[in-house]
C-alpha positions as CSV (number, residue, x, y, z in Angstrom):
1,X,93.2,94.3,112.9
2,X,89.6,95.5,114.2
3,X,89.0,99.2,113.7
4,X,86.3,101.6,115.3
5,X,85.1,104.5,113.2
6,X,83.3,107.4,114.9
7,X,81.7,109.8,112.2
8,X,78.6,111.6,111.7
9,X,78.6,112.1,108.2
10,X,76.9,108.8,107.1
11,X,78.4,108.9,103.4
12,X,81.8,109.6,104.5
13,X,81.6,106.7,107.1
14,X,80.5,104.3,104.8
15,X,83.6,105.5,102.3
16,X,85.7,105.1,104.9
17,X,84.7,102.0,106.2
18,X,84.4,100.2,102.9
19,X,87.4,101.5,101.8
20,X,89.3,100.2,105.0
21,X,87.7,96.4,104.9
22,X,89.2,96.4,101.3
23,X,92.6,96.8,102.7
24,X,91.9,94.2,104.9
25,X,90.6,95.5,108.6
26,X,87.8,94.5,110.1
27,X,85.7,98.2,110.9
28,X,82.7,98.9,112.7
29,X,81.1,102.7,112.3
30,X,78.5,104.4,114.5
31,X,77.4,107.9,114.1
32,X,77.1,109.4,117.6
33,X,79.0,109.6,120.9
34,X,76.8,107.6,122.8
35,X,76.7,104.6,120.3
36,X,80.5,104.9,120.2
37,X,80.8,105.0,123.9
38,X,78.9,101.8,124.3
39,X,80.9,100.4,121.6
40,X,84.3,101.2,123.6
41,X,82.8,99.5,126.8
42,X,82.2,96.4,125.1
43,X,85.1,95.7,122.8
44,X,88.6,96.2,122.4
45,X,89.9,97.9,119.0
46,X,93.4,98.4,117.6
47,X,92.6,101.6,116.2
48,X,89.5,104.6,116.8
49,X,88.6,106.9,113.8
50,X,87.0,109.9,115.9
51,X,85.4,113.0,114.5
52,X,85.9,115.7,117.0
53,X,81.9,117.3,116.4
54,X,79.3,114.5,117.1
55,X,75.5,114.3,118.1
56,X,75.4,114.2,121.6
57,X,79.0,114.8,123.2
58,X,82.6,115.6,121.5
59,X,85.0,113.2,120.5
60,X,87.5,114.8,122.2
61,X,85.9,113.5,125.5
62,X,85.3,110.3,124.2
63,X,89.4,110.1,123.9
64,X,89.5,110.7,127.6
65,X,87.1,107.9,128.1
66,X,89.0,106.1,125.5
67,X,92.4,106.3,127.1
68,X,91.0,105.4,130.9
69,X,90.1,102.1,129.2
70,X,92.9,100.7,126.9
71,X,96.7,102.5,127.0
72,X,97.1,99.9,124.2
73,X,94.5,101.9,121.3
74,X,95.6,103.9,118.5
75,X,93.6,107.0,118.0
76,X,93.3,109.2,114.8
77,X,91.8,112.2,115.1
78,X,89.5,113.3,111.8
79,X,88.0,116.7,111.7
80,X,86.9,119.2,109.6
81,X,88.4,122.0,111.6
82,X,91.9,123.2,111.0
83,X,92.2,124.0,114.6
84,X,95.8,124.4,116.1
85,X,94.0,124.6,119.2
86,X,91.9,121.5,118.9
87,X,95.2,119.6,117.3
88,X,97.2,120.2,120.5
89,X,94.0,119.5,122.9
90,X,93.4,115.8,120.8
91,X,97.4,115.0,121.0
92,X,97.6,115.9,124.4
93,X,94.9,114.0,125.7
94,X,96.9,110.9,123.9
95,X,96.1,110.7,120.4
96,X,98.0,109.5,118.2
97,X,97.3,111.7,114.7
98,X,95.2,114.5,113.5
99,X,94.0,114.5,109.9
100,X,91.9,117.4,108.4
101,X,89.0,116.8,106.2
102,X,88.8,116.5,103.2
103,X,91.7,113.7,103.0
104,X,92.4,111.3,100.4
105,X,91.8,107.5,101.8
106,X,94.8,106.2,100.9
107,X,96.2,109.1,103.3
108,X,94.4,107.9,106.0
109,X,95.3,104.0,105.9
110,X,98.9,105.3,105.6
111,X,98.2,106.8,108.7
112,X,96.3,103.9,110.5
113,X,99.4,101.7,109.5
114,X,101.9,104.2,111.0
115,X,99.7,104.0,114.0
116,X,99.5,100.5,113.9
117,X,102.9,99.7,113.9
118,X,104.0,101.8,116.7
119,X,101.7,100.5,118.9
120,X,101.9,97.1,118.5
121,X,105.4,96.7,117.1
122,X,107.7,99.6,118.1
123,X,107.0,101.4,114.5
124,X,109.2,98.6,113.1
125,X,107.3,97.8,109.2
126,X,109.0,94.7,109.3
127,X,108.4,92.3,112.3
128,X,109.3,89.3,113.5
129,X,108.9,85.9,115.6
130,X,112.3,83.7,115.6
131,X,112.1,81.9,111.9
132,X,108.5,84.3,111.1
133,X,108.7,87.2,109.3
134,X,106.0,89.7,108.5
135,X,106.3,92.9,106.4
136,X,103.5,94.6,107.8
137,X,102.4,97.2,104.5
138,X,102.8,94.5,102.1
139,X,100.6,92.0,104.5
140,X,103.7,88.9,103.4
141,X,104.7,86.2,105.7
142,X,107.6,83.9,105.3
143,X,108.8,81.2,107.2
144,X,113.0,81.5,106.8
145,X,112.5,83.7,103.6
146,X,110.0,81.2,102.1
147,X,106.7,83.0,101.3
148,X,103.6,82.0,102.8
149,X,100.0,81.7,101.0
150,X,97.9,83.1,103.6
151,X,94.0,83.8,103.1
152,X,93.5,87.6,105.1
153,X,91.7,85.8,108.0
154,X,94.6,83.8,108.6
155,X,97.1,87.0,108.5
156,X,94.9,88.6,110.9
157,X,95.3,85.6,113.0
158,X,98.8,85.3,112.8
159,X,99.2,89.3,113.5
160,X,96.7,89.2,116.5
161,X,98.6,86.3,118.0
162,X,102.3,87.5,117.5
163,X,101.2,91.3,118.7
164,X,99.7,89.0,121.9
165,X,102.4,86.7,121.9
166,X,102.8,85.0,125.6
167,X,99.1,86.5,126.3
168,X,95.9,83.4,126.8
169,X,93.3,84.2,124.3
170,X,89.4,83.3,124.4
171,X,87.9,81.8,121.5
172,X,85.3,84.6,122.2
173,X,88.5,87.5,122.4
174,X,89.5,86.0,118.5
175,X,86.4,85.7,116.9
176,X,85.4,89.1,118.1
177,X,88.8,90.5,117.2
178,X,89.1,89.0,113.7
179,X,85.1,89.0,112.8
180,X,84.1,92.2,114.4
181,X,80.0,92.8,115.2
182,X,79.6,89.4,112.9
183,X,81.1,87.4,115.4
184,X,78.1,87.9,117.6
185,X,75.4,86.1,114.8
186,X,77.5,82.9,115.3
187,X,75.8,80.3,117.9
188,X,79.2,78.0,118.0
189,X,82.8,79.1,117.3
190,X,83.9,76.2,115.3
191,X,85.0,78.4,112.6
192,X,87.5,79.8,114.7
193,X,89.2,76.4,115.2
194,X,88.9,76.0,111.8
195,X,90.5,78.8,110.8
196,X,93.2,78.2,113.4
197,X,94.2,74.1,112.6
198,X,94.4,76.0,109.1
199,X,96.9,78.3,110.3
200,X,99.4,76.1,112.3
201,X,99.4,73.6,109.5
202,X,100.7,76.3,106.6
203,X,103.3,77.5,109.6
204,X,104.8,74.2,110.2
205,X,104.3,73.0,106.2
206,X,106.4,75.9,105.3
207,X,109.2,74.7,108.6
208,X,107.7,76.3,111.4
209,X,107.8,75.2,114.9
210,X,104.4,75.1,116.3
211,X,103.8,78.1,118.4
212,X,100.1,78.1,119.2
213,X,99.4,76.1,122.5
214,X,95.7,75.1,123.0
215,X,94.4,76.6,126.7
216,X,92.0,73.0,127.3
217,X,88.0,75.1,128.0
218,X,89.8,78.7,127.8
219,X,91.4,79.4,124.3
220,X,95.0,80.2,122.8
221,X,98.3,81.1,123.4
222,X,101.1,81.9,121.0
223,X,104.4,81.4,122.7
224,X,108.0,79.9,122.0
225,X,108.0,78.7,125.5
């Protein structure tokens, strides 16, 4: 899952950000509204960490600009002001949560989890593709109650397809989804196949039908059809 964290404070965006790749999520920080606006224009996150007071705009108009884009992004609101009346303004311009600094990290990726889930999967922890299972907060995978050994690029995958299930994906889409800014340093996207034959052989080792469908010159598609 590919995060976007919007925070001024440079040592309490690098503590968040490093403590959210450890769980697993790909995040990307910038420090102002104008390098987070670009940011939104170009790529598609599953979550936004905004701080509400940022060098040249609010983040509360950067949600409005946020939810004219994608109806499909999470949005957690972090600020250092206990404001009812900032609280109410974030929600009801379609965020999703409001935490107040300071807040313990393990707080927040509760949070971004909670988020997660009901975006992409109805709230449900525990979802599921006929004989897949994932238990989202525990990041397992089984195949018919058989447990899967999955490196975390290859959970990612498997999450970003399922939560896209039906949908044609770019090579391009994935490797930006899965390896955030990184993706753009690579001249060929090899790894992505690579990472994706790796993927469909665990599934259908461990009894899976093979779901993903190569798009000849376009991409993937994960579908049962």
């Amino acid at each position: 899952m590919k995060l976007l964290l919007v925070e001024d404070e440079k040592m309490l965006a690098n503590e968040i950000s490093t403590f959210i790749s450890r769980e697993g999520f790909v995040c990307e920080a910038v420090y102002d509204y104008n390098s987070a606006l670009q940011k939104i224009n170009l790529y598609e996150y599953d979550c936004v960490i905004v701080d509400i007071t940022l060098p040249g705009g609010s983040g509360l108009e950067l949600i409005k600009q946020l939810k004219e884009l994608s109806k499909k992004t999470g949005i957690i609101i972090i600020s250092a002001k206990n404001s009812l009346s900032d609280k109410l303004t974030g929600l009801n311009l379609g965020a999703d949560d409001y935490l107040t600094k300071p807040f313990h990290l393990a707080e927040l990726n509760a949070r971004i989890q909670s988020v997660l889930r009901r975006r992409k999967f109805d709230g449900e922890n525990k979802i599921r593709f006929e004989e897949i299972s994932i238990i989202a907060d525990k990041r397992e995978v089984s195949i018919d109650d058989k447990l899967l050994d999955l490196t975390r690029k290859e959970y990612d995958l498997l999450l970003y397809f399922i939560s896209n299930k039906g949908k044609v994906l770019t090579k391009e889409a994935i490797a930006e989804h899965i390896w955030g800014d990184n993706a753009d340093s690579f001249d060929r996207l090899d790894f992505v196949y690579s990472q994706i034959k790796n993927l469909r052989k665990k599934l259908i080792e461990a009894g899976s039908n093979d779901y993903l469908k190569s798009i000849y010159g376009i991409g993937y598609k994960f579908t049962n059809q």
